[in-house]
PAMAR-766741 format. One record per atom (N, C-alpha, C): residue in three letters; x, y, z. Coordinates in steps of 0.05 Angstrom, whole numbers, padded with zeros to 5 digits, always signed. Atoms other than C-alpha are relative to their C-alpha. Last residue first. Example, Ala and Ser with C-alpha at 12.3 -4.5 7.8 and 13.67 -1.06 7.14 Angstrom:
2
SER-00016-00024-00001SER+00273-00021+00143SER-00015+00022+00014ALA+00018-00024+00000ALA+00246-00090+00156ALA+00018+00024+00000
//
This chain:
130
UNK+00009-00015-00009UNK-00733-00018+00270UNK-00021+00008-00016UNK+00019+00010-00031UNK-00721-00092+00256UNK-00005+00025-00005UNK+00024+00028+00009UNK-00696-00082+00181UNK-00012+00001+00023UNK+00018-00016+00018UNK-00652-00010+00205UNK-00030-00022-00019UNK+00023-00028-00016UNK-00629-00051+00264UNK-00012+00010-00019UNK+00028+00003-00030UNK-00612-00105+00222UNK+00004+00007+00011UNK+00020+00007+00010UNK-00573-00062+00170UNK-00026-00023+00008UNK+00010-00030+00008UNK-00531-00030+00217UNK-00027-00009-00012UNK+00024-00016-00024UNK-00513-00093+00242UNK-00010+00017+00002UNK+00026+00024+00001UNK-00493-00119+00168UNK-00015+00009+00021UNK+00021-00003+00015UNK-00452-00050+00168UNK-00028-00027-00008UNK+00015-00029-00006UNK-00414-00064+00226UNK-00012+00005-00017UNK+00023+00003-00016UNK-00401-00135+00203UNK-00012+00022+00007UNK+00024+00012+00025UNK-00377-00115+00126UNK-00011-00003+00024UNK+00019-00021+00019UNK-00323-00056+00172UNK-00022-00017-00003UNK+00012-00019-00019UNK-00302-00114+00219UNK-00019+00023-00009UNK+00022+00010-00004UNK-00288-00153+00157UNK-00010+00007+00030UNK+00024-00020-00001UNK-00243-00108+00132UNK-00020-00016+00006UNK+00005-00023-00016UNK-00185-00144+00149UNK-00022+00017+00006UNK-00003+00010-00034UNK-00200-00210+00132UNK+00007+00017+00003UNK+00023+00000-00004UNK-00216-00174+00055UNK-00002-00018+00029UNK+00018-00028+00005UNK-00150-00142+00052UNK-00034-00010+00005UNK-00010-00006-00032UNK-00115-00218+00081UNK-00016+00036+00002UNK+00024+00024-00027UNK-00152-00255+00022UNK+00007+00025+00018UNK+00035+00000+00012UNK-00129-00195-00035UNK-00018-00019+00033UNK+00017-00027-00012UNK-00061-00189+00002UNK-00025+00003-00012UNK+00004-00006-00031UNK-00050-00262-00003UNK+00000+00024+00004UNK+00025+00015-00015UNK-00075-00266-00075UNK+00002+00004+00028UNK+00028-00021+00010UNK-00032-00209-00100UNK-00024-00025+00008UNK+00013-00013-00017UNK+00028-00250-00060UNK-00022+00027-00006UNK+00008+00018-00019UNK+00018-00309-00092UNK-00001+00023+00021UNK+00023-00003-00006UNK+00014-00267-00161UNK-00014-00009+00029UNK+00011-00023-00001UNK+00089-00238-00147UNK-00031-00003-00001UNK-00008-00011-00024UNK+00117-00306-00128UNK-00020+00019-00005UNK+00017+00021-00012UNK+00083-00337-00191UNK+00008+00012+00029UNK+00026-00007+00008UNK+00118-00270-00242UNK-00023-00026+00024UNK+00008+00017-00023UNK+00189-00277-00202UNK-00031+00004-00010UNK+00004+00023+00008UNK+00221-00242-00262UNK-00014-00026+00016UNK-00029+00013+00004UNK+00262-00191-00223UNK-00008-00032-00008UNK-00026-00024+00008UNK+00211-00131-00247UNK+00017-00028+00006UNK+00007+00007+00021UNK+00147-00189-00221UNK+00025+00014-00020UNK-00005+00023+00009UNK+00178-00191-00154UNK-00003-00004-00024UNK-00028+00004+00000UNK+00182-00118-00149UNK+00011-00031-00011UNK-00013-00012+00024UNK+00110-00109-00180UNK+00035-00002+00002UNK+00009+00013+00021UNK+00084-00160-00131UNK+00013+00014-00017UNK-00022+00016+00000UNK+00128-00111-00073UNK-00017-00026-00018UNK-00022-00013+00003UNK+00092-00049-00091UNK+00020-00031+00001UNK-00011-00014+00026UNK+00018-00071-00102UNK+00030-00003-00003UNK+00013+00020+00030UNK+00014-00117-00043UNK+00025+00013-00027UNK-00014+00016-00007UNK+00038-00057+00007UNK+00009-00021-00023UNK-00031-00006+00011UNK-00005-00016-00028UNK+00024-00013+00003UNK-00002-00005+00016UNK-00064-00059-00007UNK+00019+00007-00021UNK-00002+00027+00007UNK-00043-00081+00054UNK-00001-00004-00034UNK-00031+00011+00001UNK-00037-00007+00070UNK+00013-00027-00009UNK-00007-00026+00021UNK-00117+00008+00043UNK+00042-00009-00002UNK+00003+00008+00016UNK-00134-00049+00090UNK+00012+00013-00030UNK-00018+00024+00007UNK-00096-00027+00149UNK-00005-00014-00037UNK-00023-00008+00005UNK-00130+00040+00138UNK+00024-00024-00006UNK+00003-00013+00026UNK-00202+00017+00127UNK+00033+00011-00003UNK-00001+00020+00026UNK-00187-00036+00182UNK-00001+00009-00021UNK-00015+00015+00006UNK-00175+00019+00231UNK+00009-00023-00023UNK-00014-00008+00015UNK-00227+00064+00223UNK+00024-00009-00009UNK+00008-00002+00032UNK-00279+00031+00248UNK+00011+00004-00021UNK-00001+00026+00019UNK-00248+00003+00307UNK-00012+00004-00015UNK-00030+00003+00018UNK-00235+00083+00321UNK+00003-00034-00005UNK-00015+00016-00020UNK-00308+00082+00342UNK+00028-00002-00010UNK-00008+00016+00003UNK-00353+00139+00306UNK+00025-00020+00011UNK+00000+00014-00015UNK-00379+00199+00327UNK+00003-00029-00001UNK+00016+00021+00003UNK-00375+00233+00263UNK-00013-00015+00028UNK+00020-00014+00008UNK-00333+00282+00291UNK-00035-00009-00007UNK+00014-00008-00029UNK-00292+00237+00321UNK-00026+00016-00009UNK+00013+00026-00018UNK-00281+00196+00249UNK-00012+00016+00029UNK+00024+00003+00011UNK-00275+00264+00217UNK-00010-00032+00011UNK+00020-00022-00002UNK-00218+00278+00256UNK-00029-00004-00010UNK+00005+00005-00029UNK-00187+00207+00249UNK-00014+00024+00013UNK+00013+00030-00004UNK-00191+00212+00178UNK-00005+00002+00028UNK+00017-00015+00015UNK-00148+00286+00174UNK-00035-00021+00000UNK+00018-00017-00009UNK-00105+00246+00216UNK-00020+00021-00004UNK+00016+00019-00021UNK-00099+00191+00167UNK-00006+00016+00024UNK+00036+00010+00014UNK-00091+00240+00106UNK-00012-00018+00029UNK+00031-00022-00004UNK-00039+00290+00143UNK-00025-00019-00002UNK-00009-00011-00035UNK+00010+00230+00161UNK-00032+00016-00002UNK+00029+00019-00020UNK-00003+00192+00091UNK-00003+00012+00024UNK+00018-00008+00020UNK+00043+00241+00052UNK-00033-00007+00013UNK+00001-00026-00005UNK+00097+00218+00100UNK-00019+00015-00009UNK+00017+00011-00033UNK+00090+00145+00084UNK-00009+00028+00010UNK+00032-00007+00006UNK+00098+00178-00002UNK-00005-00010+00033UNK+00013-00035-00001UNK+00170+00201+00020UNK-00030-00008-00008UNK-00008-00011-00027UNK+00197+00133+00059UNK-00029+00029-00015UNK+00027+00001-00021UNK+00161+00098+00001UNK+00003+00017+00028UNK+00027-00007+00008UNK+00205+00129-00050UNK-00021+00000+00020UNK+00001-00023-00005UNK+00267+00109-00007UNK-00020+00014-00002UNK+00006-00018-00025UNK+00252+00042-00001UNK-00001+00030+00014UNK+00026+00005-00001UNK+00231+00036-00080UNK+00006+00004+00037UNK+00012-00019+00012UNK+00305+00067-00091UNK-00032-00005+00006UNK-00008-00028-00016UNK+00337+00015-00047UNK-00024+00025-00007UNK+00008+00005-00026UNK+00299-00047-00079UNK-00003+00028+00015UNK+00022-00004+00001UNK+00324-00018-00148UNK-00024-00002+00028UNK+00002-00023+00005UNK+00389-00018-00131UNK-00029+00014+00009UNK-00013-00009-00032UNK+00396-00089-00099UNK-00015+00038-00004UNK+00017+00002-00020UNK+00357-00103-00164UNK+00007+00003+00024UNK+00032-00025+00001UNK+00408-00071-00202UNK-00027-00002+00011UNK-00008-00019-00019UNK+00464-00109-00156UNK-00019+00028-00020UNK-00004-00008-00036UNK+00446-00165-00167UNK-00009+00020+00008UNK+00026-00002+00002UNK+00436-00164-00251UNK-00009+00005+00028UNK+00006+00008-00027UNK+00511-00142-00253UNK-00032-00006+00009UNK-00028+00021-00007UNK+00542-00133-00323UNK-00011-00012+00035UNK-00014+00014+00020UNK+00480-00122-00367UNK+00032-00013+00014UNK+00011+00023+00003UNK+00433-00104-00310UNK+00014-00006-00017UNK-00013+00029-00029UNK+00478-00048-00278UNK-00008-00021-00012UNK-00034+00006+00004UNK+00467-00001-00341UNK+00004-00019+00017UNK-00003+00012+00030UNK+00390-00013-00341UNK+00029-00001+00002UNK+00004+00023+00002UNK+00387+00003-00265UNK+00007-00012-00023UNK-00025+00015-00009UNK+00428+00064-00274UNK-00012-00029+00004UNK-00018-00002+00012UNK+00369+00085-00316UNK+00016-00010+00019UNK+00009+00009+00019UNK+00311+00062-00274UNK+00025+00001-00024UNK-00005+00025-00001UNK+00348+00086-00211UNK-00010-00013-00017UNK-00026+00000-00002UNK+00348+00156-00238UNK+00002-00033-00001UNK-00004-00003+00038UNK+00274+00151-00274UNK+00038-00008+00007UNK-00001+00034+00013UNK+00253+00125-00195UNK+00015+00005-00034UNK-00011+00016-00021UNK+00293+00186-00155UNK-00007-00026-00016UNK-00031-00009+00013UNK+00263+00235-00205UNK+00020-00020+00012UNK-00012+00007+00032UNK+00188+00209-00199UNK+00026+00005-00010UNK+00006+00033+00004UNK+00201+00203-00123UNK+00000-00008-00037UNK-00029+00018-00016UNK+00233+00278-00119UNK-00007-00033-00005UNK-00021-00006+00000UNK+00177+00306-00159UNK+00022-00013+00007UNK+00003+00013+00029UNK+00119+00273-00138UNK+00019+00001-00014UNK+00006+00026-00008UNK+00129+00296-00063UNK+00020-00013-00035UNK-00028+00004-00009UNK+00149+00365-00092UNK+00009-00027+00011UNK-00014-00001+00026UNK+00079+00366-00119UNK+00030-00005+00003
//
């Protein structure tokens, strides 16, 4: 909650001083805005710490190979990744930049996880043969 907190208070700030900067300096509120979205992400990477070892427990547990778990996490980061800087480009009017890169993290999310789709194809012949 304190996460949420500080990041939603941190973007409403730079959202307002953004608006004032954009009428005399359009630069230097996307300079702004940049900053403020690196800060944010500093405090949600941190947020991720518990969840991917919390993952990696239940991966051993499981008895499962940590190349399983990998591509579900890269893919998931490629994801947000995507998200965050498409919506920046699309904020400073770059709307064909911002879909080129929601296509290349869409291709490069599903060439990641294609270790995951084969491990489950081999899953599924053995379970056809056996």
């Amino acid at each position: 909650m304190d996460t949420l907190l500080q990041v939603a208070g941190l973007g409403l700030i730079a959202v307002l001083l953004g608006l004032v900067l954009k009428k005399g300096n359009g630069v230097l509120a996307l300079l702004l805005t940049l900053a403020a979205c690196a800060a944010m992400t500093v405090s949600i990477v941190r947020l991720a710490e518990p969840v991917v070892s919390f993952l990696s427990e239940l991966r051993q547990l499981a008895g499962l190979e940590p190349a399983l778990l990998q591509p579900l996490l890269r893919t998931v980061g490629i994801g947000l990744l995507t998200q965050l800087t498409a919506s920046v480009c699309a904020d400073a009017g770059e709307s064909t930049v911002a879909r080129l890169i929601e296509l290349c993290g869409s291709v490069l999310g599903i060439y990641t996880a294609l270790p995951l789709l084969e491990a489950v194809l081999s899953l599924l012949r053995t379970m056809l043969e056996g």
